[in-house]
N, C-alpha and C positions, 0 to 999 in steps of 0.2 A: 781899761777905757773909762776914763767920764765920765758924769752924767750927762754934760753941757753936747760930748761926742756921741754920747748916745742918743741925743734928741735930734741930732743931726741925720744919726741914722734913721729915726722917726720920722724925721717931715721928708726924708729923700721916697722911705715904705710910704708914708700916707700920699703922696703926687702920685704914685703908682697906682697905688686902691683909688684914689679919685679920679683917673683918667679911666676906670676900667668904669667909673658911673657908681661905683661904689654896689653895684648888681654881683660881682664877683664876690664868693666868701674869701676873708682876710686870710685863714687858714689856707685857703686852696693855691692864695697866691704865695704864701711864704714858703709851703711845699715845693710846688712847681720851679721855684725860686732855688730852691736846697738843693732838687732834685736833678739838678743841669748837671751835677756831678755824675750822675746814672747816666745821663747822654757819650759821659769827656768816658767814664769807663765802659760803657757797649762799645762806643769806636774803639776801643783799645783791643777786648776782645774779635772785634769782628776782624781787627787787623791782619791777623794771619790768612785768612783765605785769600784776598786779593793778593796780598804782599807775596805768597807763596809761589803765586800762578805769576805774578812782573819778576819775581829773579827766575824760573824755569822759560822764561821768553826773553830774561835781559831785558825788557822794558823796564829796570830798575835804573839801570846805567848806575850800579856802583863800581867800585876800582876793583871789586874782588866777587870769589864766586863762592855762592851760597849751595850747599851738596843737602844731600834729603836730611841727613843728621843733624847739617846744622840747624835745618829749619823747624824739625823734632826737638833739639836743645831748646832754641828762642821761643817756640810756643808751651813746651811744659814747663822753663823756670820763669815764668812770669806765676803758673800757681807757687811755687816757694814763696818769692818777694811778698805775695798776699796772703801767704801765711803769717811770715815777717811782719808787716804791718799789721794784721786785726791784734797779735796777740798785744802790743800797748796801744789800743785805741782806746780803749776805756779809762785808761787811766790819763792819756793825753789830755782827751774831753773832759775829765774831770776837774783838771788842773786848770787848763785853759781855757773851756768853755766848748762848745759844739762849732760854734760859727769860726771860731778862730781856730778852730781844730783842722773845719773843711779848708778854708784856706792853705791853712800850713801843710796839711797833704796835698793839694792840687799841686802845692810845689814841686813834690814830685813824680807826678804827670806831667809836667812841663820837662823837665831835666833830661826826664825818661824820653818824651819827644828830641828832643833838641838831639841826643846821643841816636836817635833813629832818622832824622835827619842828614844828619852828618855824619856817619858812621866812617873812618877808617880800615879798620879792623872786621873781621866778622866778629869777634867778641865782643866788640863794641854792642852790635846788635842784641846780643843776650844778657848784655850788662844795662840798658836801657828796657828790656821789655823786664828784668826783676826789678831795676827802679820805680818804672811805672807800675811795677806788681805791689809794690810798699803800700805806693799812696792810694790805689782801688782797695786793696783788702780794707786798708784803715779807713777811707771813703763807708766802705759797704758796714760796716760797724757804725758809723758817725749817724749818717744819713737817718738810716731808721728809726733810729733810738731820740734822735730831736725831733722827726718826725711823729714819734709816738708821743713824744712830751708837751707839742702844743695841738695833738688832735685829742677831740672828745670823741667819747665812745663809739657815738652813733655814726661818727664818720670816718675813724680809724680804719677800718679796712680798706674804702675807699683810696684815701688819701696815701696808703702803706701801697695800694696796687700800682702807684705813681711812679715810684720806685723801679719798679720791675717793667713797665710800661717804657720810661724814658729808657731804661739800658737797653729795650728790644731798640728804641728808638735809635739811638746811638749804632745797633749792630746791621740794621739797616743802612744808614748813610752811611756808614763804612765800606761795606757791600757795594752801595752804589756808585759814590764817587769811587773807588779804587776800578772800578767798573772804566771808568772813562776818564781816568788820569792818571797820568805817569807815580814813579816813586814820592818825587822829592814835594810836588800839589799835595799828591794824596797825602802824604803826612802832615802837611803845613794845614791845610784843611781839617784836618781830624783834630790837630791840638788848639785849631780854636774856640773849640767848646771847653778846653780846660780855662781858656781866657775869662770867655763869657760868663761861666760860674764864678770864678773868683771875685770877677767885678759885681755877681749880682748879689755874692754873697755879703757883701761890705755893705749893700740896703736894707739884709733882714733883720731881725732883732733877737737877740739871744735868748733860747731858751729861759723862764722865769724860774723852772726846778734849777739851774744853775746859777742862777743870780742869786737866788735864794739860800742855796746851797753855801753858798760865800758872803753871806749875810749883806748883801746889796738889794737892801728894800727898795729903796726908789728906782733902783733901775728894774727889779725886780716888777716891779708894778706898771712902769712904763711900758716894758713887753708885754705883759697883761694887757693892757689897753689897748693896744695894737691889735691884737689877737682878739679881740673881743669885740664887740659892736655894740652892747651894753657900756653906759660910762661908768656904771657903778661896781665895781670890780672887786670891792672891798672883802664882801665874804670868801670870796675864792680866793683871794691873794693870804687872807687867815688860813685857810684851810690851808692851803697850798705849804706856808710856813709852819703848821703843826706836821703833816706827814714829810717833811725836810726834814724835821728835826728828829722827828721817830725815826725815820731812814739814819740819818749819821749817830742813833743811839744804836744801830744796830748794825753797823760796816762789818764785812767778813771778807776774811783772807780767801784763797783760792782754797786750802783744806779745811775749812771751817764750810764751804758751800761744797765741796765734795764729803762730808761728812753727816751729811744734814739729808735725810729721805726724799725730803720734799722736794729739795734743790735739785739732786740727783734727777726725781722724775723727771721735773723740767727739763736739766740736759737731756738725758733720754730721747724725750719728746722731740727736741729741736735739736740737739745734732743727729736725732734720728732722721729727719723730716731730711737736713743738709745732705746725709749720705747715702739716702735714697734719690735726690734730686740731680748730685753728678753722679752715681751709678747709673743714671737713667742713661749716660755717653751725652747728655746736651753737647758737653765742649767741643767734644771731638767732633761731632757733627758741625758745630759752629766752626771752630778751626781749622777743618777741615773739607769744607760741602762743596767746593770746589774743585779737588780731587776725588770726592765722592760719587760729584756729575760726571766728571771725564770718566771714571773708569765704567761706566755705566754703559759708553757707545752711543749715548741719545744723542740725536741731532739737534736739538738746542745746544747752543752754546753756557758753558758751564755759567761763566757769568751771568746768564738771564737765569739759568734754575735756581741760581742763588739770591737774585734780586725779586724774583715771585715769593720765594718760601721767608724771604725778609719781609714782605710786606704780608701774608700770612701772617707772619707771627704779629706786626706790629695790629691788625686787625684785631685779631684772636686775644690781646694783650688788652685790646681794647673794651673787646667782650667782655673778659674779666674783670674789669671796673665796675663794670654794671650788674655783675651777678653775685660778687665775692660778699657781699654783706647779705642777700638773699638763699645763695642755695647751701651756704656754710661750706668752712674748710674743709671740714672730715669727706663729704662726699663728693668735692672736687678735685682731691687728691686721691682718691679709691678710682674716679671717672675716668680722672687723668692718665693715672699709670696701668690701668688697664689696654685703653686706646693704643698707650703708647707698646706695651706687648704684642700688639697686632700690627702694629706700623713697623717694631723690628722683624717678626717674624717672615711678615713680608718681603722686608729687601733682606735678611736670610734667605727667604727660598727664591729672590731673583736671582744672586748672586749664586746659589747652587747651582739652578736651573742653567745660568752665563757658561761656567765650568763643565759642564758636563751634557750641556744642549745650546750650541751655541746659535744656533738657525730662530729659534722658540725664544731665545731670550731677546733676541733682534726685535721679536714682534711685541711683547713686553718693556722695550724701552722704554715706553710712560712711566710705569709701576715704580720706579724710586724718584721720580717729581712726587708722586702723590702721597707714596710712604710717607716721606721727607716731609712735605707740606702738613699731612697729618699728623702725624711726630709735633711737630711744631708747634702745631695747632691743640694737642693735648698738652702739650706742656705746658704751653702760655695759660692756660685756664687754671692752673693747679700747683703739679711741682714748682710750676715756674717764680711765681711769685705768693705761694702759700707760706714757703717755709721761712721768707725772710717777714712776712706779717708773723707767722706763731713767734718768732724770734721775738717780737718786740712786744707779745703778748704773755707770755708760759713765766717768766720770769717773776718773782716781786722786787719792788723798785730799789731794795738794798743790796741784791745780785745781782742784779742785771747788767752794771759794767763790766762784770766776770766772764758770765754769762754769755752776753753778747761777744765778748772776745773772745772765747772757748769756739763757741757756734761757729762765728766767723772764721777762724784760723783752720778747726779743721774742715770749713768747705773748701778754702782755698788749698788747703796739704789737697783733699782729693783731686781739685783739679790738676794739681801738677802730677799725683799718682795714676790717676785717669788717661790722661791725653797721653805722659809717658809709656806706660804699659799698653795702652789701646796700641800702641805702635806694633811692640815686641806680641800681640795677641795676634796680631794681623798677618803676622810673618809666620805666626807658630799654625792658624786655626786658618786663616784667611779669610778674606771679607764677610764671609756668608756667617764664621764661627764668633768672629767678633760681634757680629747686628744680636746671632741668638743669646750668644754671654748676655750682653744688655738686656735682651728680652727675658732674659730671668730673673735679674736685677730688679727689674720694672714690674714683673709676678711678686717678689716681693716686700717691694714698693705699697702696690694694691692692701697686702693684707698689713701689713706695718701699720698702715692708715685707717683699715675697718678695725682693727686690735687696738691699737695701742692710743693712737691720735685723739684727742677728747677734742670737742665739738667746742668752738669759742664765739661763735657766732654771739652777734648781741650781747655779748659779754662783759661787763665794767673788767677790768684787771684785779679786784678785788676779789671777784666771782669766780672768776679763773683759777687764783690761789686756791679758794674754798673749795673746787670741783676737786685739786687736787691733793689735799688734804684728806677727804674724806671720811664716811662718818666716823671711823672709827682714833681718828687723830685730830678728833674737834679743838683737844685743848693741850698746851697752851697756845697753838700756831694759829686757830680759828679766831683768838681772841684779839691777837693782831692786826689777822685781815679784815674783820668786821671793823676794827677803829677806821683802815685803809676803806672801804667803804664807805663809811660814811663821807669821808672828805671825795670821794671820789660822786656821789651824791650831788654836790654841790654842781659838779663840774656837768652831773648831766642833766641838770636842768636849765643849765643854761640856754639860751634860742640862738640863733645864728642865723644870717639871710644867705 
């Protein structure tokens, strides 16, 4: 791109930031901005519970019939597809940039719509939910990682809950509208949020660690400007170009960061955090909450339990905004997956009690709304959206393309092992064996996060290194992070309205 094109991109961002009174922080709207992708991919997951319940009533009106397998097939190979995509996202965005990266995946979220659309085939339909599985995985990789690159410290958790905030958002309106429109609405509705992104992504301005990266000073500093609300940008735009250039003295292959202690723990750390967050069963609960209701016998209708427990979470999602930089990771991930141990253990022992007293469970038909709702409601505060902030934090900035593709790839293999197997568990243990499975997952989950989990609260990304390091391998990897500090210094003195 330009420079002449990227100043264009400028005055389209600054009309923006000026009509909001210029009271909104430029960060909060460039995020927000990024972050519509987390809306186009919640609607994508939340797809499957409506859609499942319109072909079991034929309110789909396609030319063919959908049987329980196939609906099993299309909701687990969309984790494959997102496996598919995270593992070259890193190197996409590095190539191309972040902005053009998000783009170039929405492309297919669109494709992937279009073949759910107009389906033919029932293949069709599972050949569309792995296409749109490419572009979210690589999405859920993109997203955070630019998001980490234009927040400063003191607001990165914040801005990083954004994230996980819009996708609850996304899983909601999915929920709702499929609630109250046919097949062919409901999807034309759902992939207008892939529109919306794309278009709004074309206003933001491309990360500076990447402009930089590819030796584009001017533009480089342009996005600076933007980002900033100070005119004088000059020392951070120095700093910024000495740790670019430190970072590309020090690029590592995929067995160079698996050979490396330090690296290791980080993965550790963060595809530990990923694989305790879908053993917690999120997905299946989400892909399936709809059949979860019905088999329940409550007299709510599925669709309202599923459109409470969406707005729960979107609540609860909200919560987390406001507490994730104050009550720290470590202990709202211990908080989280505790809750969530009592929430399965519960609908465990309704589902016992269903089987084997059926008169007692009649009278307990509350108890899986509230389970669920609480389920939800710990998630959203912790596993939910911790694991993809530690992602963008545990990392130092010359792994972290790896890194984050690694993370990302195997959370998505889980969910398609997940939702897959949660099937064939339900048949083997049935209802009551599958919620407690989970609820041991979730036990631990809990200790995974008091053990191992280090605390990053208030933490520069430098500091972070250093924690992991530790005293005993101060040198040469301390000597590093302290240069990484200081430039990182710069960045948090800066003020911000």
């Amino acid at each position: 791109m330009a420079l002449s094109d990227h100043h264009k991109k400028s005055k389209i961002f600054m009309l923006i930031y000026r009509l909001s009174g210029g009271a909104i922080n430029a960060q909060f709207i460039v995020t927000v901005i990024a972050a519509l992708g987390a809306i186009a991919n919640g609607t994508i997951l939340g797809w499957s519970s409506p859609a499942q319940s319109m072909f079991e009533s034929d309110e789909s009106l396609l030319p063919f019939d959908v049987t329980l397998n196939d609906a099993q097939t299309f909701s687990s190979v969309f984790g494959i597809g997102a496996a598919l995509g995270a593992l070259p996202a890193g190197y996409v965005s590095r190539v191309f940039g972040r902005v053009t990266s998000m783009m170039l995946f929405e492309g297919f979220l669109l494709v992937g719509w279009i073949m759910l659309i107009f389906p033919t085939a029932v293949w069709l339909l599972s050949a569309g939910r792995m296409i749109q599985g490419i572009g979210a995985g690589a999405l859920c990789a993109v997203i955070p990682s630019y998001v980490g690159e234009i927040a400063e410290p003191r607001m990165r958790g914040r801005l990083g809950t954004i994230f996980q905030l819009f996708i609850v958002t996304g899983i909601l309106f999915s929920y709702t509208t499929g609630a109250f429109m046919n097949y062919v609405p409901y999807c034309i509705a759902c992939a207008f949020w892939v529109i919306l992104h794309f278009v709004g992504v074309l206003c933001i301005p491309e990360s500076p660690y990447h402009l930089m990266n590819i030796n584009d000073l001017d533009r480089a500093a342009a996005s600076l400007q933007i980002l900033r609300d100070s005119s004088d940008t000059t020392e951070e735009l120095a700093s910024i170009k000495l740790f670019v250039e430190k970072q590309q003295s020090q690029s590592y292959t995929v067995l160079e960061v698996l050979s490396d202690k330090i690296n290791r723990k980080a993965l550790l750390i963060s595809i530990g955090c990923m694989f305790f967050q879908q053993m917690s069963g999120i997905n299946v609960v989400i892909f399936y909450m709809a059949d979860i209701f019905k088999s329940t016998g409550s007299n709510m209708s599925p669709n309202a339990c599923t459109i409470i427990v969406g707005v729960v979470q979107l609540i609860m999602t909200v919560v987390s905004f406001t507490i994730i930089d104050k009550s720290g990771r470590k202990a709202l991930l211990v908080i989280s997956a505790l809750l969530m141990v009592n929430c399965y253990a519960g609908l465990g022992g309704f589902f016992l009690i269903k089987t084997h007293y059926l008169e007692l469970a009649s009278k307990l038909n509350w108890l899986p709304l509230v389970c669920i709702a609480v389920y939800i409601s710990a998630f959203s505060i912790g596993y939910g959206p911790v694991p993809w902030i530690m992602m963008g934090e545990i990392y130092s900035s010359e792994v972290k393309p790896i890194g984050t593709s690694l993370t990302t790839c195997t959370n998505w293999t889980l969910v398609f092992v997940v939702t897959y197997v949660s099937t064939e568990l339900t048949r083997w243990l049935g209802q009551a064996g599958c919620f407690l499975t989970f609820s041991v997952f979730c036990l631990m989950g809990a200790a995974f996060a008091a053990f191992i989990v280090p605390e990053t609260k208030n933490k520069t990304l430098a500091e972070i290194q250093l924690k992991l390091v530790g005293k005993s391998e101060v040198l040469p990897r301390a000597v590093n992070v302290v240069e990484a500090a200081e430039h990182e210094a710069v960045q948090t003195t800066t003020t911000f309205s």
